[in-house]
N, C-alpha and C positions, 0 to 999 in steps of 0.2 A: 493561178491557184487551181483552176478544174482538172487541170492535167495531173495533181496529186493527187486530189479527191476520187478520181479516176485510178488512179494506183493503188490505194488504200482498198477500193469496191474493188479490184481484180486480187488483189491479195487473202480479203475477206473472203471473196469468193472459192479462191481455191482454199485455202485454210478450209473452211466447209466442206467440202468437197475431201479433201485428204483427210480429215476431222473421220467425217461419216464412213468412208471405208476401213479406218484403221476400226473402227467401233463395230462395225460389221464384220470384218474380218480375222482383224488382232486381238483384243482382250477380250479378255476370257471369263472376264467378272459377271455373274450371273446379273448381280443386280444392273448391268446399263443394256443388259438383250436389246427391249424394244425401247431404244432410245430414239427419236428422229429431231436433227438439225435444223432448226426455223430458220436461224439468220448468224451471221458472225458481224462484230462491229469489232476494227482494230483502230487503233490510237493512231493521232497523226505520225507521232515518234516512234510505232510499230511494236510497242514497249508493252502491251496490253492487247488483248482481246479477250471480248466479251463473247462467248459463244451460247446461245439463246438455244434453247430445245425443249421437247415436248415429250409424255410420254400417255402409254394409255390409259393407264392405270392414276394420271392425275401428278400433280406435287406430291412428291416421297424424298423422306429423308433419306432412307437408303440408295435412291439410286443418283442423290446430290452429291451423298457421301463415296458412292461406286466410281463417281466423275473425276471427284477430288482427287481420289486414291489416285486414280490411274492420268492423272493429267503433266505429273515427269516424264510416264513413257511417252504420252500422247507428244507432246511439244518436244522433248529429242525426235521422232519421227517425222513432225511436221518441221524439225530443222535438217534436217537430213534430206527430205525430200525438195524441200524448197529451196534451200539455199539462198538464204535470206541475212543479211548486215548480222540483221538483230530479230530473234525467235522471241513474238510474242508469249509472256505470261497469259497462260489460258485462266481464264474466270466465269465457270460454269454458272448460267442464270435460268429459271424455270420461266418458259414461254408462256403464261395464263390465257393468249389469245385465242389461240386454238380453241380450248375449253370455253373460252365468252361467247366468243362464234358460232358454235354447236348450241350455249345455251340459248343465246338471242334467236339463233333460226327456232329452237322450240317451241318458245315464245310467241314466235312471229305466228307458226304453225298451228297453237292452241289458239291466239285470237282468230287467227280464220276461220278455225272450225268451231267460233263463239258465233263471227258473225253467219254462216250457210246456214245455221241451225234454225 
C-alpha cells in the first residue's frame, strides 16, 4: 500500500502545481487574481480532488464562486497536461489555517507584550 499512497502525493502534487500556473497565468476571472494553493488531496480512485486555497482578503463567496466557474477549464487542462486514466473532479475548499495561524501568532504576540510590561 505505500507505494499508492505515494502516487496519489505525487499526483496531488502536481495537480497543485499545474492548478496554480493555469490560475496565474490562464484565467482571466478577476475574482481568483490573488488566489494561493495550500494543499490538493486526491481520492484513492483519482475520481475527486479536493484542492484547499487561501486568499488575502479571507473567505469570499466570490472568489468560491470565480473557482467554481472556471474549474471545467481548469480540469480539461490538468487532463491534457497530465495524462492521466481518470481527471480528477476539482472541489474547491477555503484554507482557514493560514488565517488561524496569523491569528494565533497575534495572540502569542499581545501576551508577550502583557507579560515585558
Amino acid at each position: 500500500m505505500p507505494k499508492d499512497y505515494a502516487r496519489t502525493d505525487r499526483i496531488s502534487e502536481q495537480i497543485q502545481r499545474e492548478l496554480a500556473e493555469l490560475l496565474r497565468l490562464e484565467v482571466r476571472d478577476p475574482r481568483v487574481r490573488m488566489v494561493t494553493l495550500t494543499g490538493v488531496d486526491v481520492s484513492r480512485d483519482y475520481s475527486h480532488a479536493k484542492i484547499y486555497y487561501t486568499t488575502l482578503q479571507g473567505e469570499s463567496p466570490e472568489v468560491q464562486q470565480g473557482l467554481e466557474r472556471a474549474s471545467g477549464f481548469l480540469r480539461s487542462q490538468v487532463a491534457h497536461a497530465m495524462k492521466l486514466r481518470v481527471t480528477p473532479q476539482l472541489h474547491f475548499v477555503y484554507d482557514a489555517s493560514v488565517e488561524r495561524g496569523a491569528h494565533l501568532s497575534q495572540l502569542i504576540d499581545e501576551a508577550n507584550k502583557g507579560e515585558s510590561s
